[in-house]
Gaussian input, Z-matrix of N, CA and C with variables (Angstrom, degrees):
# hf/3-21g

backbone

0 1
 N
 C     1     B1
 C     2     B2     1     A1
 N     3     B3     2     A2     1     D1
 C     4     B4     3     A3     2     D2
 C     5     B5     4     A4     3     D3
 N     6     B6     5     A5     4     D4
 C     7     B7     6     A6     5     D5
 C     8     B8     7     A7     6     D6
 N     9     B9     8     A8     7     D7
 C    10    B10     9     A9     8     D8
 C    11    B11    10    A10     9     D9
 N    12    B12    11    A11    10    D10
 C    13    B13    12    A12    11    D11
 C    14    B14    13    A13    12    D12
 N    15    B15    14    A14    13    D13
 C    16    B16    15    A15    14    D14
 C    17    B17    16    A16    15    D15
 N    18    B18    17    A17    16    D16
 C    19    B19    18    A18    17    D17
 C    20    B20    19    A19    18    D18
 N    21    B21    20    A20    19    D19
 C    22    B22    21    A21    20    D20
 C    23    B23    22    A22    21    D21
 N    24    B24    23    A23    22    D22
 C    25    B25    24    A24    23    D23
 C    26    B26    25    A25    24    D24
 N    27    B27    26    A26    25    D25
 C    28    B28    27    A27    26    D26
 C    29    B29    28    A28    27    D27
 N    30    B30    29    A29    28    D28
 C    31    B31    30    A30    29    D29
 C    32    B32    31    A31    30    D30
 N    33    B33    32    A32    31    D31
 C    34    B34    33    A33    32    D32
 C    35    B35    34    A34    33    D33
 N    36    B36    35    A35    34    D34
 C    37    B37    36    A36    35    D35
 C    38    B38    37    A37    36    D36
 N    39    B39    38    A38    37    D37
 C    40    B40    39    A39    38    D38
 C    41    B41    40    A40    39    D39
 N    42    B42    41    A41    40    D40
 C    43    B43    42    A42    41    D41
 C    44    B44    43    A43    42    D42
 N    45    B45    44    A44    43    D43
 C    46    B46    45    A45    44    D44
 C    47    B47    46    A46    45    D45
 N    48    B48    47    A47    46    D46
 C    49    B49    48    A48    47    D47
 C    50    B50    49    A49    48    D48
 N    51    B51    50    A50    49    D49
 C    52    B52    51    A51    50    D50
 C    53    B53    52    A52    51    D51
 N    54    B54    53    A53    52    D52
 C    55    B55    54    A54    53    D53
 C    56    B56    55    A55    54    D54
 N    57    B57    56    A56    55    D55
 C    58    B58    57    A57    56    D56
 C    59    B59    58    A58    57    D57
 N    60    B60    59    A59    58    D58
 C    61    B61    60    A60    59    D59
 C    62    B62    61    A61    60    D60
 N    63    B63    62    A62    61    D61
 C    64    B64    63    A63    62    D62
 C    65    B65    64    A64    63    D63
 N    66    B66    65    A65    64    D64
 C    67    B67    66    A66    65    D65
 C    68    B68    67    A67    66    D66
 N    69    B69    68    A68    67    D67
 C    70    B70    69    A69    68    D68
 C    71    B71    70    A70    69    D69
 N    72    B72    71    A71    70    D70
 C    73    B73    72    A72    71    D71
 C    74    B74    73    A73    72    D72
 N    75    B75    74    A74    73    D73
 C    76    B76    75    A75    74    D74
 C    77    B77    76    A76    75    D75
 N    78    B78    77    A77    76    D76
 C    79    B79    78    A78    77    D77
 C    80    B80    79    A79    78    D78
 N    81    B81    80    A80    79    D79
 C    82    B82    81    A81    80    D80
 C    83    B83    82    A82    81    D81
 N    84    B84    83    A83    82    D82
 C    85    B85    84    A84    83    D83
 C    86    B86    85    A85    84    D84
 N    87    B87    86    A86    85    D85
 C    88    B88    87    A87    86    D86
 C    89    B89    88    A88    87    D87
 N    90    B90    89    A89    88    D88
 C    91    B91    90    A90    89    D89
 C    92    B92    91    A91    90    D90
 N    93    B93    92    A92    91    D91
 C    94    B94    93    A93    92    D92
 C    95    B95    94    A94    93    D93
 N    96    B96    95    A95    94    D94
 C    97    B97    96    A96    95    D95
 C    98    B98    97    A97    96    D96
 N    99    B99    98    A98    97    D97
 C   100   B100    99    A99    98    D98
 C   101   B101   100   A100    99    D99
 N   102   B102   101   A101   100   D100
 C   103   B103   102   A102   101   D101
 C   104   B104   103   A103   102   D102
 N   105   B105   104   A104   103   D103
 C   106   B106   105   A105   104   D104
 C   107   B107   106   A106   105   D105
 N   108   B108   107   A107   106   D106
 C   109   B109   108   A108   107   D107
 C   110   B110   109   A109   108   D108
 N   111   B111   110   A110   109   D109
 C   112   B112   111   A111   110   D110
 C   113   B113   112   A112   111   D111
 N   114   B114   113   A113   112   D112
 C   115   B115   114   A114   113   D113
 C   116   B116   115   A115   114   D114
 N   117   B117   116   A116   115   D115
 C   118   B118   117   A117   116   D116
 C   119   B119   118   A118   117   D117
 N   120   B120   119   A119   118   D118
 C   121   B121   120   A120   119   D119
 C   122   B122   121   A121   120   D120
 N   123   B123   122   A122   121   D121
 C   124   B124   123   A123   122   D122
 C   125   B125   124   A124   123   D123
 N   126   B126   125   A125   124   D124
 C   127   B127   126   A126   125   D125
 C   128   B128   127   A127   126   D126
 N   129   B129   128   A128   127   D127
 C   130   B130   129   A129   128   D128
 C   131   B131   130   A130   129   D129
 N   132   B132   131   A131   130   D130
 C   133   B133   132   A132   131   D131
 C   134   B134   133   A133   132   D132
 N   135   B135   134   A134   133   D133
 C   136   B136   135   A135   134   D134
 C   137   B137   136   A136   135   D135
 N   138   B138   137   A137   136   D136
 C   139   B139   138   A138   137   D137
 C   140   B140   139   A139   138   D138
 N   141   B141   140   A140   139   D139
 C   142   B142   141   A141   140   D140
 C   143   B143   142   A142   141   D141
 N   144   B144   143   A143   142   D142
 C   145   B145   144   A144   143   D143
 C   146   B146   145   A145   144   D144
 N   147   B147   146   A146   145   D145
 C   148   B148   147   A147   146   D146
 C   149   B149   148   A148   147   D147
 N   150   B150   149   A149   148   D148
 C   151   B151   150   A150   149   D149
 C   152   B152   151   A151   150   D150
 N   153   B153   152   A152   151   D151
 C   154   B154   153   A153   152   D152
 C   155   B155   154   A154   153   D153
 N   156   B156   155   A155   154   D154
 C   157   B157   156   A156   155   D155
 C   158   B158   157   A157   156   D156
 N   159   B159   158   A158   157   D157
 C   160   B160   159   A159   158   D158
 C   161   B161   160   A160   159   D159
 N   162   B162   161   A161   160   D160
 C   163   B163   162   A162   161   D161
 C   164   B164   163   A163   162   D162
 N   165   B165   164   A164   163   D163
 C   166   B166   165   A165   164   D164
 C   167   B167   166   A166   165   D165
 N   168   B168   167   A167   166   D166
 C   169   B169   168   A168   167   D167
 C   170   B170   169   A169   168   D168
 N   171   B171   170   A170   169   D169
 C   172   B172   171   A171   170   D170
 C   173   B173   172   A172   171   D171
 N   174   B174   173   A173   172   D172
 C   175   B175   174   A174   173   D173
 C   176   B176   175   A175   174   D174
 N   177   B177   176   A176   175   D175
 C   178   B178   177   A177   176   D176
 C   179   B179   178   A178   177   D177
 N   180   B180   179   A179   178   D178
 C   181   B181   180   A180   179   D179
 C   182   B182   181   A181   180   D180
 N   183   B183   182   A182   181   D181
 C   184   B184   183   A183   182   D182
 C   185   B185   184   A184   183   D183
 N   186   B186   185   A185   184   D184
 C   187   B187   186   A186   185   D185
 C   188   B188   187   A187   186   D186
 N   189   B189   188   A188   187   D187
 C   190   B190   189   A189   188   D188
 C   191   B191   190   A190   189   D189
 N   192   B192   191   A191   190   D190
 C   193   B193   192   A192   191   D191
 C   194   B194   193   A193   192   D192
 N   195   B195   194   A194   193   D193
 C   196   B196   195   A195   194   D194
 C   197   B197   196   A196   195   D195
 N   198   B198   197   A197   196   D196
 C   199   B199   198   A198   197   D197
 C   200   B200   199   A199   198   D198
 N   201   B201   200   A200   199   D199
 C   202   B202   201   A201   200   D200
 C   203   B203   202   A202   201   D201
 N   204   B204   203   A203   202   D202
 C   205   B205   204   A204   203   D203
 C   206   B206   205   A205   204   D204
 N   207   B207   206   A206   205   D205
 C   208   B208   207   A207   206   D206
 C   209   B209   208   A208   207   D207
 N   210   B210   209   A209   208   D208
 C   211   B211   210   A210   209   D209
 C   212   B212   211   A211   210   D210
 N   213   B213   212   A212   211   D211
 C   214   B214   213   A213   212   D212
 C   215   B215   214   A214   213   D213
 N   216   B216   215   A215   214   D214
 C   217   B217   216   A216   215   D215
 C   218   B218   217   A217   216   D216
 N   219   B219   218   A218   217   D217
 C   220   B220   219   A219   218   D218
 C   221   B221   220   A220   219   D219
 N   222   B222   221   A221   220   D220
 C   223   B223   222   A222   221   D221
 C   224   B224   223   A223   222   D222
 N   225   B225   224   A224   223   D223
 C   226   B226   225   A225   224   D224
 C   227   B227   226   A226   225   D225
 N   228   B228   227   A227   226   D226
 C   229   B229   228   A228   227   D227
 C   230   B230   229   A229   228   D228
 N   231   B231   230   A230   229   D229
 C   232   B232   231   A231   230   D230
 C   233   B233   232   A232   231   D231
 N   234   B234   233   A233   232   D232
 C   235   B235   234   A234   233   D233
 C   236   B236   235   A235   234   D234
 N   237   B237   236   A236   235   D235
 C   238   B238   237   A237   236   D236
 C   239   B239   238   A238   237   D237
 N   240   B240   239   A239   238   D238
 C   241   B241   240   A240   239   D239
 C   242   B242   241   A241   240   D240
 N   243   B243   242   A242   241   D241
 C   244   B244   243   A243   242   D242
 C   245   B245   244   A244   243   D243
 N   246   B246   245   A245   244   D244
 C   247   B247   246   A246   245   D245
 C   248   B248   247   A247   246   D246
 N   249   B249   248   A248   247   D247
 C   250   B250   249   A249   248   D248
 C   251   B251   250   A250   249   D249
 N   252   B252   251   A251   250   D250
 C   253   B253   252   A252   251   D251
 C   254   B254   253   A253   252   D252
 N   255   B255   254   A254   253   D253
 C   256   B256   255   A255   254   D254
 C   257   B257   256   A256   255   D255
 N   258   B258   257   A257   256   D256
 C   259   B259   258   A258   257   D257
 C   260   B260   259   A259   258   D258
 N   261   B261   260   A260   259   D259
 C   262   B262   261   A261   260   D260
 C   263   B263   262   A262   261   D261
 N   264   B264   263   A263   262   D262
 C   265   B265   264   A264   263   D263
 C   266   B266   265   A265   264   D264
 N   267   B267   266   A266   265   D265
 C   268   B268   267   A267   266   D266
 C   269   B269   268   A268   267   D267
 N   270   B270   269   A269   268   D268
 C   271   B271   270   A270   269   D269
 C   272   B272   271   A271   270   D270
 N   273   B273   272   A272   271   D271
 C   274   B274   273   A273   272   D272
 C   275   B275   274   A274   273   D273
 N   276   B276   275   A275   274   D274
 C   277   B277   276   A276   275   D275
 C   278   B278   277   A277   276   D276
 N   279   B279   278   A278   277   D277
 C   280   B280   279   A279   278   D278
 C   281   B281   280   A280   279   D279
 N   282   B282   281   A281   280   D280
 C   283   B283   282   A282   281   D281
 C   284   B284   283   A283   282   D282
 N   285   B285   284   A284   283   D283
 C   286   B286   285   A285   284   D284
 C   287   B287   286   A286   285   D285
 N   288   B288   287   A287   286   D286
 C   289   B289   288   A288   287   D287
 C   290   B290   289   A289   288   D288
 N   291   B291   290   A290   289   D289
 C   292   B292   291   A291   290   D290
 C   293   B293   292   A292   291   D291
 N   294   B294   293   A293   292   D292
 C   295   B295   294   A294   293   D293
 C   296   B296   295   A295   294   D294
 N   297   B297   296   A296   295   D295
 C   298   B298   297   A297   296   D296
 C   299   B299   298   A298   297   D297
 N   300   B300   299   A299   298   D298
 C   301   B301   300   A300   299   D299
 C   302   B302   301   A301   300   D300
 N   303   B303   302   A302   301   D301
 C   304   B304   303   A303   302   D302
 C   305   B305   304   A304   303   D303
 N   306   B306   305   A305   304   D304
 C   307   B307   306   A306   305   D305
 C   308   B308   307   A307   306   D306

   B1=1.4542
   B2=1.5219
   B3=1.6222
   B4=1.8197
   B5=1.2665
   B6=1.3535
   B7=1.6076
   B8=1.0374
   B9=1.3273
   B10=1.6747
   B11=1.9437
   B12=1.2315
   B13=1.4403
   B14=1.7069
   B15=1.1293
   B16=2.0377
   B17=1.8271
   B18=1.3740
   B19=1.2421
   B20=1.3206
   B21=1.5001
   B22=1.4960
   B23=1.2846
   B24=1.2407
   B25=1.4209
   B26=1.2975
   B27=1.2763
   B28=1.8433
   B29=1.3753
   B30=1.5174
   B31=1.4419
   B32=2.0387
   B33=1.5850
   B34=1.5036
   B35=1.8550
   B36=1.5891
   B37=0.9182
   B38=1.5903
   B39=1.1803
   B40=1.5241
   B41=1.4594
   B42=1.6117
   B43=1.3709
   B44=1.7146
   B45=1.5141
   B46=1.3010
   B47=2.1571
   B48=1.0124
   B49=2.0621
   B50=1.1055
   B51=1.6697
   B52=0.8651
   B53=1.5338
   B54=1.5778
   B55=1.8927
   B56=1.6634
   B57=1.6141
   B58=1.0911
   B59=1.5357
   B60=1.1087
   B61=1.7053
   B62=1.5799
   B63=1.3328
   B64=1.5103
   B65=1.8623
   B66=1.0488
   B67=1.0330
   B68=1.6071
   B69=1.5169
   B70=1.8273
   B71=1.7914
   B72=1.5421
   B73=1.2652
   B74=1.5746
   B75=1.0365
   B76=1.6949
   B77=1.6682
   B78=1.3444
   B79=1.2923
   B80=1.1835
   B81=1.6369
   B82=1.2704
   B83=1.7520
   B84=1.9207
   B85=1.5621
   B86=1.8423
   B87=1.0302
   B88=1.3126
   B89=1.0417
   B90=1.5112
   B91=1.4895
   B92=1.9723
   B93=1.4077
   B94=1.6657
   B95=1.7753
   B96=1.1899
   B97=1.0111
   B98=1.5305
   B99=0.8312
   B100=1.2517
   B101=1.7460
   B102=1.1062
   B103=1.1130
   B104=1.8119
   B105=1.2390
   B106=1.3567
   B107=1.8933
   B108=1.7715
   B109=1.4833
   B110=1.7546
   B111=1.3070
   B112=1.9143
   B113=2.0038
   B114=1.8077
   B115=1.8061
   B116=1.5880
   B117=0.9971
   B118=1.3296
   B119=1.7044
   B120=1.1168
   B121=1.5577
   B122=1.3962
   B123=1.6604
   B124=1.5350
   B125=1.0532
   B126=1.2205
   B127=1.9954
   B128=1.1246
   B129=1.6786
   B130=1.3555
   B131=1.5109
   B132=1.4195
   B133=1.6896
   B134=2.1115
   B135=1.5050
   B136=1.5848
   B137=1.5732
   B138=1.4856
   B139=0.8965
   B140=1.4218
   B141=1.4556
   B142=1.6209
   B143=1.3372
   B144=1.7129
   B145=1.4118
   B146=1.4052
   B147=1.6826
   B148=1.9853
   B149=1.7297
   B150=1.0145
   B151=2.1434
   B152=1.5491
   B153=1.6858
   B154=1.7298
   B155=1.6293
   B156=1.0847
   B157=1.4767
   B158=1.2383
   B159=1.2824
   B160=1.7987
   B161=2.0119
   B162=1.3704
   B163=1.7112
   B164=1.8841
   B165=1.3537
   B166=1.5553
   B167=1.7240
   B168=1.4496
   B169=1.4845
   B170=1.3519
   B171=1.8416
   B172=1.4192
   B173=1.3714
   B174=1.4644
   B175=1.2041
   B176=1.8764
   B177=1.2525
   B178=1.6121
   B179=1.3394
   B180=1.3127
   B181=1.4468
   B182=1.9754
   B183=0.7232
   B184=1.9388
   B185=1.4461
   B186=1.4621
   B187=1.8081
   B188=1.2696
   B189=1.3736
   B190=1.2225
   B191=1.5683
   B192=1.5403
   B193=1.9034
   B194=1.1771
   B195=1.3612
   B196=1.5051
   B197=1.2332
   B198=1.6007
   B199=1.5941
   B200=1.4238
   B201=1.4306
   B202=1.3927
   B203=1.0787
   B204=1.6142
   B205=0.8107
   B206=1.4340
   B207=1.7854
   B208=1.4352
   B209=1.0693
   B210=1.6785
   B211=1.4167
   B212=1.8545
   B213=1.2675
   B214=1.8035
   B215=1.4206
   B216=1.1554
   B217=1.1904
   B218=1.1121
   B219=1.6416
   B220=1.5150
   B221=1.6006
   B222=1.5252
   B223=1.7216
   B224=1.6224
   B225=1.3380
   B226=1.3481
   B227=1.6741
   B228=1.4778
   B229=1.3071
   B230=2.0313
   B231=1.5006
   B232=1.1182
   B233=1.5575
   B234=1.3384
   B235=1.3146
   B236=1.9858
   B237=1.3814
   B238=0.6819
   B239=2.0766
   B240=1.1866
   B241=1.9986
   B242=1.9056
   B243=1.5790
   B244=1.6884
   B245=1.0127
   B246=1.4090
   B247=1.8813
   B248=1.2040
   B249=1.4610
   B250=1.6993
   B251=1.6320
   B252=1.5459
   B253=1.3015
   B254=1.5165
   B255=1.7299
   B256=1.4449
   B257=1.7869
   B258=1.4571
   B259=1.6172
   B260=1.2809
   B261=1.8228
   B262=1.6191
   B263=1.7117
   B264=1.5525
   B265=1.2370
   B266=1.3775
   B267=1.6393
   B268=1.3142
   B269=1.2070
   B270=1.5899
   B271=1.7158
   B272=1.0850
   B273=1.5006
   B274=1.6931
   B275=0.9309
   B276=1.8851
   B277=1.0927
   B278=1.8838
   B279=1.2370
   B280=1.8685
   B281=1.2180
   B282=1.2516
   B283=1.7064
   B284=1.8563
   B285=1.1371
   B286=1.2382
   B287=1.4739
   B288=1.8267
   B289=1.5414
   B290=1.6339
   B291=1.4325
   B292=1.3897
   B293=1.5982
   B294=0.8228
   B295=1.4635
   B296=2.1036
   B297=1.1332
   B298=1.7986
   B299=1.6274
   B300=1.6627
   B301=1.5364
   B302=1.3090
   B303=1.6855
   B304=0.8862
   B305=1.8380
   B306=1.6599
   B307=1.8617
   B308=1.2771
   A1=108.33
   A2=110.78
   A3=111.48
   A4=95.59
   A5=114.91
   A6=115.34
   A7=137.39
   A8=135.90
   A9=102.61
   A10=101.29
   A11=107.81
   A12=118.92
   A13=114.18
   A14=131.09
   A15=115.96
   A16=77.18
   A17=134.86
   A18=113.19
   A19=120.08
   A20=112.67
   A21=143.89
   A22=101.13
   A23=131.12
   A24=130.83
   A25=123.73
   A26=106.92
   A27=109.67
   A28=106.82
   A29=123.76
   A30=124.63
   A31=117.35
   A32=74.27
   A33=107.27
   A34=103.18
   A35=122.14
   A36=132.70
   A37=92.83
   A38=116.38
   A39=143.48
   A40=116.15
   A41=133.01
   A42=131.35
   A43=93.55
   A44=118.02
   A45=126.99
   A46=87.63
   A47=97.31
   A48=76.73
   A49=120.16
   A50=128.97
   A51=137.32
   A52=86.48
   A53=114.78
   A54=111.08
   A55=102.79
   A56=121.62
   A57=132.07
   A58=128.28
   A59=116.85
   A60=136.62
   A61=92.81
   A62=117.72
   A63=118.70
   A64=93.82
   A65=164.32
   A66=144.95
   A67=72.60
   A68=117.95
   A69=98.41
   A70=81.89
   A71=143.51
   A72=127.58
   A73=110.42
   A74=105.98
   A75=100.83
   A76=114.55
   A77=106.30
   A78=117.43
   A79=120.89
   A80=165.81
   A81=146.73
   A82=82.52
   A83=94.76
   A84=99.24
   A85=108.35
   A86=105.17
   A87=125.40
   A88=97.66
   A89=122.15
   A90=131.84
   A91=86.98
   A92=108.09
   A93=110.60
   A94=95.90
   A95=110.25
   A96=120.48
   A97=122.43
   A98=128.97
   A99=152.98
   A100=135.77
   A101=125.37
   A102=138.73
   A103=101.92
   A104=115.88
   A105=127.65
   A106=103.69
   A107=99.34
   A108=106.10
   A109=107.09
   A110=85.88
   A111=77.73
   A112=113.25
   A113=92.72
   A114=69.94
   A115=109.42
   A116=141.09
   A117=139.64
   A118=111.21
   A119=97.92
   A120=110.29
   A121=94.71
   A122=136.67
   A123=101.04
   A124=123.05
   A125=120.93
   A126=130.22
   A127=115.62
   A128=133.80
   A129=130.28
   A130=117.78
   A131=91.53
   A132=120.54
   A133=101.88
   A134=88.76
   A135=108.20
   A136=109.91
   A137=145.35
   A138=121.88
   A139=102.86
   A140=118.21
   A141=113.73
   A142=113.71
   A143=104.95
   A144=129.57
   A145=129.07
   A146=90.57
   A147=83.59
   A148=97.26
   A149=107.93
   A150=108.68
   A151=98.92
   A152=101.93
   A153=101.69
   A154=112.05
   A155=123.04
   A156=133.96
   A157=102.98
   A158=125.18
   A159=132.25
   A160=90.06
   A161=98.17
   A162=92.83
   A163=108.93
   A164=88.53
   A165=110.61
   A166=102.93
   A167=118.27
   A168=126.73
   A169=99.12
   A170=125.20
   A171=118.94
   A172=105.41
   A173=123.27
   A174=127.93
   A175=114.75
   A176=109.60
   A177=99.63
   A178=122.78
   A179=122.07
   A180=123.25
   A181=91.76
   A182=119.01
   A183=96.70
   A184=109.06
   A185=110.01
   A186=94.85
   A187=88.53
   A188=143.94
   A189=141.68
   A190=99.00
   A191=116.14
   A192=128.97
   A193=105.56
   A194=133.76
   A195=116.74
   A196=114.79
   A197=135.10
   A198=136.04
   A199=98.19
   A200=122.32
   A201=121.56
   A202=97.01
   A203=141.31
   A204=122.49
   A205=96.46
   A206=120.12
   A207=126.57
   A208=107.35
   A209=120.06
   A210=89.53
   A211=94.36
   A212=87.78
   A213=102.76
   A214=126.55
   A215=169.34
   A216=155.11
   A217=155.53
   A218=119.99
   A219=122.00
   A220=58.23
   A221=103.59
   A222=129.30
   A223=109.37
   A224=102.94
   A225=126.35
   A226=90.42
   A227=118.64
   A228=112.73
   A229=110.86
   A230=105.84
   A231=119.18
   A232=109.97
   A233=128.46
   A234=140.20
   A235=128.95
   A236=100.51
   A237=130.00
   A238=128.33
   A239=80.90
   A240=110.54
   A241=84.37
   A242=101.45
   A243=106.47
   A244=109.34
   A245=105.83
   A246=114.98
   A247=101.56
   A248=110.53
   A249=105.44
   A250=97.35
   A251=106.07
   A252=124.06
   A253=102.93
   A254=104.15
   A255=91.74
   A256=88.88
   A257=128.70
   A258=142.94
   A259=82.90
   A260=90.74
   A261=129.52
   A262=97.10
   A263=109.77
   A264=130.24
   A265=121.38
   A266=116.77
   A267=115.47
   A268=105.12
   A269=107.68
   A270=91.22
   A271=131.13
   A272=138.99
   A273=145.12
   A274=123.59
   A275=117.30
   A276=134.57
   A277=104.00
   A278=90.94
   A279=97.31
   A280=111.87
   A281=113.27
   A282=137.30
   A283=87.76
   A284=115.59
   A285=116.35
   A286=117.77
   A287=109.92
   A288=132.71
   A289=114.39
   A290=102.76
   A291=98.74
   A292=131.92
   A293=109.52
   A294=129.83
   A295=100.81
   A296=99.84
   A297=115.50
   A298=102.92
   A299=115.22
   A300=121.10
   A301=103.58
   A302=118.14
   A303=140.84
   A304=126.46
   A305=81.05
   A306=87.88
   A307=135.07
   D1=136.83
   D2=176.06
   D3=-126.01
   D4=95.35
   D5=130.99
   D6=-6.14
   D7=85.47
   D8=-173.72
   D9=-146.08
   D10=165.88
   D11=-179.33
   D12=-107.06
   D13=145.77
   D14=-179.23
   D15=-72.50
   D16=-47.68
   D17=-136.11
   D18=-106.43
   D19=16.27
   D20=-170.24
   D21=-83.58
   D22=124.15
   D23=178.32
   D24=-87.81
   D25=-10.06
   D26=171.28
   D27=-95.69
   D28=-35.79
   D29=158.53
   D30=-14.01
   D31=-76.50
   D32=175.29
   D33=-33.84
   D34=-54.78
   D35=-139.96
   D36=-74.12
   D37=-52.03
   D38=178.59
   D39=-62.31
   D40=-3.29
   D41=-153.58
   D42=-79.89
   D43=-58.07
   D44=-161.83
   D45=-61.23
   D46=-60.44
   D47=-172.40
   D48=-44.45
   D49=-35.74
   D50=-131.19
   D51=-103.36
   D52=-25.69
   D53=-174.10
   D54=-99.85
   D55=-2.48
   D56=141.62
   D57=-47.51
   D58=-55.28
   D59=-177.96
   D60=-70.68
   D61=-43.74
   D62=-161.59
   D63=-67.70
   D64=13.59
   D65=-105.32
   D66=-174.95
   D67=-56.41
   D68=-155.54
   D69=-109.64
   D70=-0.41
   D71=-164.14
   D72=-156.49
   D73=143.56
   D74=-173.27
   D75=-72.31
   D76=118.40
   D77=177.84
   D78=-81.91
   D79=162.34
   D80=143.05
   D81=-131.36
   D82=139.18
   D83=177.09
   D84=-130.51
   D85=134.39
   D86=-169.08
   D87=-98.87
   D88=118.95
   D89=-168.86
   D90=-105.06
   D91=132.85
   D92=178.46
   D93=-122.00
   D94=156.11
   D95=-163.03
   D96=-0.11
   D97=75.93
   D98=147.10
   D99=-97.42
   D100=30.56
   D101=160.15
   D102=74.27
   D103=-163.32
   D104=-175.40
   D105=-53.51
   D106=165.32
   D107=170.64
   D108=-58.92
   D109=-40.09
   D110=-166.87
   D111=-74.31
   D112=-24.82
   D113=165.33
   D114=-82.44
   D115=-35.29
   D116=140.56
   D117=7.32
   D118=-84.35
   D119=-172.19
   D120=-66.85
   D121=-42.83
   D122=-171.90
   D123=-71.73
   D124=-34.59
   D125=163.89
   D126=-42.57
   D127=-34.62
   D128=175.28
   D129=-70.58
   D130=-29.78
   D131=-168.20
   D132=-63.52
   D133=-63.96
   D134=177.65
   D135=-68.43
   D136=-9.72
   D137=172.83
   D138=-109.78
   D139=-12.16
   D140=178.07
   D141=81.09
   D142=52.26
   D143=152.74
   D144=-105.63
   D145=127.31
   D146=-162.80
   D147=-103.07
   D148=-17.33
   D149=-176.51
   D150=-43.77
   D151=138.37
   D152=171.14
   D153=-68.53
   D154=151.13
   D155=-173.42
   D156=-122.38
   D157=152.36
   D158=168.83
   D159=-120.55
   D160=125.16
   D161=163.50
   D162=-96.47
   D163=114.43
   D164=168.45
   D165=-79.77
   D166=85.42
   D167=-173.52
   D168=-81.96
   D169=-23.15
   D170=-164.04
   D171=-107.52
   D172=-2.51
   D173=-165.66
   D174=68.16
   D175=14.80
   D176=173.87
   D177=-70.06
   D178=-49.64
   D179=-172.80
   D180=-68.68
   D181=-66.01
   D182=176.35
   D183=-27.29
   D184=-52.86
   D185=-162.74
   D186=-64.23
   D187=-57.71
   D188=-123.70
   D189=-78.70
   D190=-32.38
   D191=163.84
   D192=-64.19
   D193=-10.71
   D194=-158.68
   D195=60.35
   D196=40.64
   D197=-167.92
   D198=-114.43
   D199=127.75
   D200=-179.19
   D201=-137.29
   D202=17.52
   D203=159.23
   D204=-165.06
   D205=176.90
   D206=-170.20
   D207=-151.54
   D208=138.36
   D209=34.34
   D210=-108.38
   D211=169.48
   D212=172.43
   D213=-111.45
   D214=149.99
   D215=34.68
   D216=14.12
   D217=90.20
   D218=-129.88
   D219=-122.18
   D220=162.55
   D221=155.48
   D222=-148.42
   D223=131.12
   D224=-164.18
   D225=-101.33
   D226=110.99
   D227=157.14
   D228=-64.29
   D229=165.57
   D230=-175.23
   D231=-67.04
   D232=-35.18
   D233=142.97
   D234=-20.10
   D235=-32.13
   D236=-176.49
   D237=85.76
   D238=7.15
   D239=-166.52
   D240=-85.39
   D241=136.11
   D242=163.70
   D243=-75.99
   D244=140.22
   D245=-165.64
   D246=-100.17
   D247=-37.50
   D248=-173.42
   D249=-170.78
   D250=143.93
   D251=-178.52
   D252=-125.80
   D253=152.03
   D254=166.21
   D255=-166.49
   D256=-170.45
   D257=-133.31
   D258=164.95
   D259=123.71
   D260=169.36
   D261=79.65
   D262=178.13
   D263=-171.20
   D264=-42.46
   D265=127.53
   D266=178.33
   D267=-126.03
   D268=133.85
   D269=162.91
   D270=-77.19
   D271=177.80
   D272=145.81
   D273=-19.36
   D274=-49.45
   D275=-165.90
   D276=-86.15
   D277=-35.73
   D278=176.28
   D279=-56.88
   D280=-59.57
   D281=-176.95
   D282=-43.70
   D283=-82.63
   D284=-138.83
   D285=-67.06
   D286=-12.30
   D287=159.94
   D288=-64.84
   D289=-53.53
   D290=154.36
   D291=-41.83
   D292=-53.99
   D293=-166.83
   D294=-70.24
   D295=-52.38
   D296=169.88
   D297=-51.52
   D298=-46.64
   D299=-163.30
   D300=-61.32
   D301=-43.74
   D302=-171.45
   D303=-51.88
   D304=-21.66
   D305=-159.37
   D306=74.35

């Protein structure tokens, strides 16, 4: 799971790794305050993000992660148990250790 904000500037920073990873592992991205689905979708549209997104407009699925802030990086082992969480900048290389830790 990626947390993320349109207007978060480290978000931003992380988009290209993050549609990297999307490429070898299933991503789901939780758009947080970011206004309607459709500005949602045009920001994904205009920066040339293809990962599916859910817009969390009420902020529930954050509370319900414990996410108070973004961007985040949740990894769901195959087990179904969270393998590892983390808040603020990740690299490619982080992500994808995570993702290995994970199984």
């Amino acid at each position: 799971l990626h947390f993320w904000a349109d207007w978060c500037p480290i978000c931003k920073l992380e988009e290209h790794s993050i549609g990297r990873v999307a490429g070898d592992a299933p991503v789901l991205g939780v758009a947080m305050q970011s206004g309607s689905g459709a500005n949602v979708a045009r920001v994904m549209a205009q920066r040339g993000l293809g990962w599916p997104t859910l817009v969390d407009a009420d902020g529930s699925q954050a509370r319900a992660w414990g996410v108070h802030a973004v961007p985040a990086f949740i990894v769901i082992a195959p087990d179904g148990r969270i393998s590892s969480a983390s808040v603020g900048y990740t690299t490619e290389i982080g992500m994808r250790l995570r993702l290995w830790w994970a199984g």
